[in-house]
N, C-alpha and C positions, 0 to 999 in steps of 0.2 A: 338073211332074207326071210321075210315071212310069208307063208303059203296059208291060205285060207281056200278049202272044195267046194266051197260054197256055189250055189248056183242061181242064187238071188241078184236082181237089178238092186244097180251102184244107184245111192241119192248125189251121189259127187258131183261137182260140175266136170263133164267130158270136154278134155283140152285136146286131144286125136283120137280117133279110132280109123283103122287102117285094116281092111279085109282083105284077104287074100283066097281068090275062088278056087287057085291052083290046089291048094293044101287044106281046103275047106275050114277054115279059122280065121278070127278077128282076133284084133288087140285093139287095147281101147286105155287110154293115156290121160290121166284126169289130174286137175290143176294141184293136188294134193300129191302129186310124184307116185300115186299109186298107180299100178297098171294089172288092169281085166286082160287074161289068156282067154277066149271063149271057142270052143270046139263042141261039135256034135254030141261028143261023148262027157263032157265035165269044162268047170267054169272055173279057173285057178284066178284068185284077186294076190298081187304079190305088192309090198312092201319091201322097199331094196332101201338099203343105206344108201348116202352120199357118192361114195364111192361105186357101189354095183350101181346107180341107177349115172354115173356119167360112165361107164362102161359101156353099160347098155342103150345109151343112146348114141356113142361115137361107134359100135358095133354096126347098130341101123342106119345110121349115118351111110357109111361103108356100104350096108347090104341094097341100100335104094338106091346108091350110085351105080353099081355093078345090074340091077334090074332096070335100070332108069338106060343102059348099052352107055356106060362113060367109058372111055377109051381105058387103056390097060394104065396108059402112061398117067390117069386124070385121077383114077382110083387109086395107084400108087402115090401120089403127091398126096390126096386126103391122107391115108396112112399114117406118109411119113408127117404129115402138119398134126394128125390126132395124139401121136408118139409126141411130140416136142410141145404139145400143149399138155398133154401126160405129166413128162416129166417136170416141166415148170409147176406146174401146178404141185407136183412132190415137192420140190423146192421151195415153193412157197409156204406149203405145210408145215416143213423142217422148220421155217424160219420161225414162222409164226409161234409153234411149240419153243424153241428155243429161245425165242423172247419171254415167251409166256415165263418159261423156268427161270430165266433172268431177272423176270419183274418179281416174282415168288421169293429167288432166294435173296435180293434185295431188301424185299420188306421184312423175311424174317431176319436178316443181319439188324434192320434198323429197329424194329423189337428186340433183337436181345442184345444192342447195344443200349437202346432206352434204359431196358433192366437193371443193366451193369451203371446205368449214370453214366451216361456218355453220351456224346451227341454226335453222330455217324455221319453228318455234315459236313465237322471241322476236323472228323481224322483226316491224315495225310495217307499218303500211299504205305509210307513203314508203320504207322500204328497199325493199319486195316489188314497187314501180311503178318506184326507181329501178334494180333487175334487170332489168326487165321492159324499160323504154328504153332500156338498154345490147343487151341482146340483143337487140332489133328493129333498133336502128344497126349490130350489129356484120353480122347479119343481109341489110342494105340493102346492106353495104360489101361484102358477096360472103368474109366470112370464115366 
């Protein structure tokens, strides 16, 4: 996350700003996923990753319901619905990465099988394992 103490007006375009009289401070939400902290005392402009800033708004999410008087049982279900959109979403990441590494070491197999004259295509399943145990022995052997 980045913190800038800057105390100068955003040219952004402002997507929410949300004051709050009780605790004398605004936040202010702009189409660019940045978000203005603004208080009496200093003006924090913060910059969050992908990740901190879906945190931070299934946190608010949460914190408006609870100020908004949702029953105990309505805030608990957001929760649990925030957690299991959490977690898919990990899931989905894993997956994504793990394709990603799969299209990767695909392509490098079918470069250094080009290398070699061969066409990565028309191996079978025991040519592409018997590559695969040559280069983990030769691998072992420190070459």
């Amino acid at each position: 996350m980045d913190v800038n103490m800057s105390s100068t007006s955003s040219d952004k375009r402002l997507l929410v700003a949300s004051i709050h009289l009780n605790v004398d401070h605004e936040v202010r939400v702009y189409q660019d996923q940045s978000i203005r902290l603004i208080t009496p005392q200093r003006t924090l402009d913060l910059s969050l990753d992908p990740q901190d800033q879906a945190r931070w708004w299934q946190y608010h999410y949460v914190q408006a319901l609870i100020e908004n008087g949702a029953q105990d049982t309505e805030v608990l279900a957001a929760i649990h619905a925030v957690r299991q959109l959490e977690a898919q979403t990990d899931n989905e990441e894993e997956t994504v990465q793990l394709q990603r590494a799969w299209e990767l070491a695909a392509q490098q197999m079918r470069t250094w099988c080009n290398e070699q004259g061969l066409d990565y295509d028309t191996l079978d399943e025991t040519q592409l394992n018997a590559i695969a145990d040559e280069a983990v022995a030769e691998w072992r052997r420190g070459k």
